[in-house]
C-alpha positions in Angstrom: 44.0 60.5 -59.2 43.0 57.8 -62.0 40.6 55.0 -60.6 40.2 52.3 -62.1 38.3 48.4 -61.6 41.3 46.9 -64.0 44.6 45.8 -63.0 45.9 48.3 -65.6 45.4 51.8 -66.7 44.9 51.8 -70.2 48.4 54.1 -71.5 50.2 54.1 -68.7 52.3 51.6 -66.6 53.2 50.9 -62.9 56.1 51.8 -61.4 55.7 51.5 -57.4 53.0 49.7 -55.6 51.9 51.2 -52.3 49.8 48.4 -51.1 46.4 48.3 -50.1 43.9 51.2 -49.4 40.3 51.3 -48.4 37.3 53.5 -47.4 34.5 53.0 -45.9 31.2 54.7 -44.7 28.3 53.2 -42.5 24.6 54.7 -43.5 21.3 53.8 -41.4 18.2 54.6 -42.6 15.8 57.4 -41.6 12.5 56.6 -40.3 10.6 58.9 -42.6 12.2 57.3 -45.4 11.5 53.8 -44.3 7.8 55.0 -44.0 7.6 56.6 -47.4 10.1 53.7 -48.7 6.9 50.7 -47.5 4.5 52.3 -49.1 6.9 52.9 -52.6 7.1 49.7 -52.4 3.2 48.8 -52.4 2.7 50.5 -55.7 6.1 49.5 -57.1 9.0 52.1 -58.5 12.5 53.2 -57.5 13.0 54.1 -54.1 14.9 57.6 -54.7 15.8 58.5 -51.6 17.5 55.2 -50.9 19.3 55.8 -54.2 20.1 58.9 -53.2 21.7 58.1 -50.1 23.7 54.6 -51.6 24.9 57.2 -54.2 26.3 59.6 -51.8 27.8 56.9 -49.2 29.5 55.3 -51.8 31.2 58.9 -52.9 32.0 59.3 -49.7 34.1 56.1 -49.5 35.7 56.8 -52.4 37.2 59.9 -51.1 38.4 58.0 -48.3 39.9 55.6 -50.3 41.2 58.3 -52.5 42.7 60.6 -49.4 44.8 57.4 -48.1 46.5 56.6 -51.5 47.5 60.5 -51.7 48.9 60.1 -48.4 51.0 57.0 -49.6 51.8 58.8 -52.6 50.3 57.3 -55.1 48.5 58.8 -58.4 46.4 56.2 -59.0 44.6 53.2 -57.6 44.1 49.8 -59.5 41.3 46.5 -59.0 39.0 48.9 -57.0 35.8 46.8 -56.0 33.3 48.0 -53.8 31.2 46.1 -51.2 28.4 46.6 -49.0 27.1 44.8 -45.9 24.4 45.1 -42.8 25.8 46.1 -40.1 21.9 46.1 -38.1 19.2 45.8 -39.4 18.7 49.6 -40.4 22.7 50.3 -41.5 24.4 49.5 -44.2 28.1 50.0 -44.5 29.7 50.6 -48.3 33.5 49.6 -48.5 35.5 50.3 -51.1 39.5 48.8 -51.7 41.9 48.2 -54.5 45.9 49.0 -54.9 47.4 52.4 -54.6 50.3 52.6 -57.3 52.6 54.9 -59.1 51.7 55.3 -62.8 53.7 56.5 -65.7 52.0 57.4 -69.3 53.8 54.5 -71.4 56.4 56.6 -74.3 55.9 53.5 -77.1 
């Protein structure tokens, strides 16, 4: 499945839209991590668990997005933007969205 933040793929063309497709993922934080995260934050530096954990929730989404545009039947999905957002004040949820499609390699 090609993914991509552009209205186009590069090479190919659209031949079917299948409308809009999402995934999403809702992460709190851990209270050893906050703990370790305040005092990373006295002395200054990337917080790497939090990275960590941003990184995996927004895979995560993606393979929900992903999953839904197979099921429509699409190959690929176009103008993908992610978004995140409190939910409380310890969870954070990660959308992503775009346009599944049907894309041919162009024959120029």
């Amino acid at each position: 499945m090609k993914v991509s933040t552009t209205e186009q793929v590069p090479g190919h063309r659209v031949t079917e839209s299948h409308g809009l497709v999402r995934g999403n993922t809702i992460r709190a934080r851990h209270l050893g991590r906050d703990i370790s995260a305040g005092l990373r934050a006295l002395v200054g530096g990337e917080i790497s668990d939090y990275t960590k954990m941003m990184a995996e929730a927004r895979e995560q989404a993606l393979d929900r997005m992903v999953e839904e545009a197979r099921v429509l039947g699409a190959n690929a999905i176009v103008g993908v933007r992610f978004s995140t957002s409190y939910v409380m004040q310890s969870a954070a949820e990660i959308l992503v969205f775009g346009t599944a499609v049907t894309i041919e390699a162009d024959h120029d």
